[in-house]
Structure formats: C-alpha cells, structure tokens
N, C-alpha and C positions, 0 to 999 in steps of 0.2 A: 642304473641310475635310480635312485628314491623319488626322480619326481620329475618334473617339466617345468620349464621357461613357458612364460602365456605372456598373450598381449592384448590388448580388447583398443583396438585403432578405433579415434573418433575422429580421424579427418585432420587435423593438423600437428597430430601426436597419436601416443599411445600408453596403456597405464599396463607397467609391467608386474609379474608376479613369478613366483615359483609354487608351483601345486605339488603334494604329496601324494603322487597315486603310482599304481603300478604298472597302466599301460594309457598310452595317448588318447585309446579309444575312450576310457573312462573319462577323463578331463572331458574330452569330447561331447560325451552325453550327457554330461553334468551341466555343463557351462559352451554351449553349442555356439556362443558369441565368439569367442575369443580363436587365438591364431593358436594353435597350440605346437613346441618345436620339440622336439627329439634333440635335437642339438642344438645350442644355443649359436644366435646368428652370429657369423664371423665380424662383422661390427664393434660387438661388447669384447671390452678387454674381461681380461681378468677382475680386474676392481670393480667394472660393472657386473659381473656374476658372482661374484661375492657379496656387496651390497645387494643386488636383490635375491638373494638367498636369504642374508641374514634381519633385512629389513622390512620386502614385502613376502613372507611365505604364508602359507594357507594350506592347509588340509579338506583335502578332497571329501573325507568322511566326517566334517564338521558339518553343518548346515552352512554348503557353501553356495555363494550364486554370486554373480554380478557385482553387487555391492560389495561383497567384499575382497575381491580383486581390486576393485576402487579403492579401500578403505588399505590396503596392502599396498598400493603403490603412494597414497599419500602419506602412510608411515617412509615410507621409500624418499618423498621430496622434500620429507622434514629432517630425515636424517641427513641428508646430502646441502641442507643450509646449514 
C-alpha cells in the first residue's frame, strides 16, 4: 500500500483523508489525532475509496498536520456536491 485511510472524528462525524507514507507508525507520529487504518473500513464502498484517494490525499513529507486533513476532506465535500 502507498499510503493510509485516516480519520480525525469530531463527535458527530469524521473528516477523511488518504496519507502517503510508508508505515502507520509514521502517520501516527506525525498526526497522533487521527484513527489511522491499514485497511480501509468495511463500510466504504469502492466509490468511497476512490473519491477519497483522489479528492482528499496528502503527503506525509509535506508540512502536514491537522489542518490539512481538514483542508483534504473539504476538497472531498466539495467534490461529492
């Protein structure tokens, strides 16, 4: 896998992403908020991991944090209207 399913739950939802890194541990220590998944939940179809692959992705070795998982899932809610 190139990367990981992440989630950062705020209680009545959650804002999803796909991270580029090579092991979970790193998303992990980067971004220690978030759910980080090895596999994506049985939940998402197929159209749902597609879209957020191609809508919210982010790279680990960017200056990434918080906001821009947010900023990744809101590309995410605008493509999906």
């Amino acid at each position: 896998m190139d990367g990981f399913f992440v989630a950062y739950e705020y209680g009545t939802g959650a804002a999803w992403a796909f991270v580029k890194a090579d092991t979970a541990a790193e998303v992990t220590a980067e971004l220690p908020e978030l759910d980080v998944y090895e596999t994506p939940p049985e939940w998402m179809t197929i159209e749902d991991l597609h879209r957020v692959r191609e809508h919210a992705y982010v790279e680990l070795d960017q200056q990434s944090n918080l906001d821009a998982i947010l900023d990744a899932s809101r590309r995410l809610l605008a493509a999906a209207s």
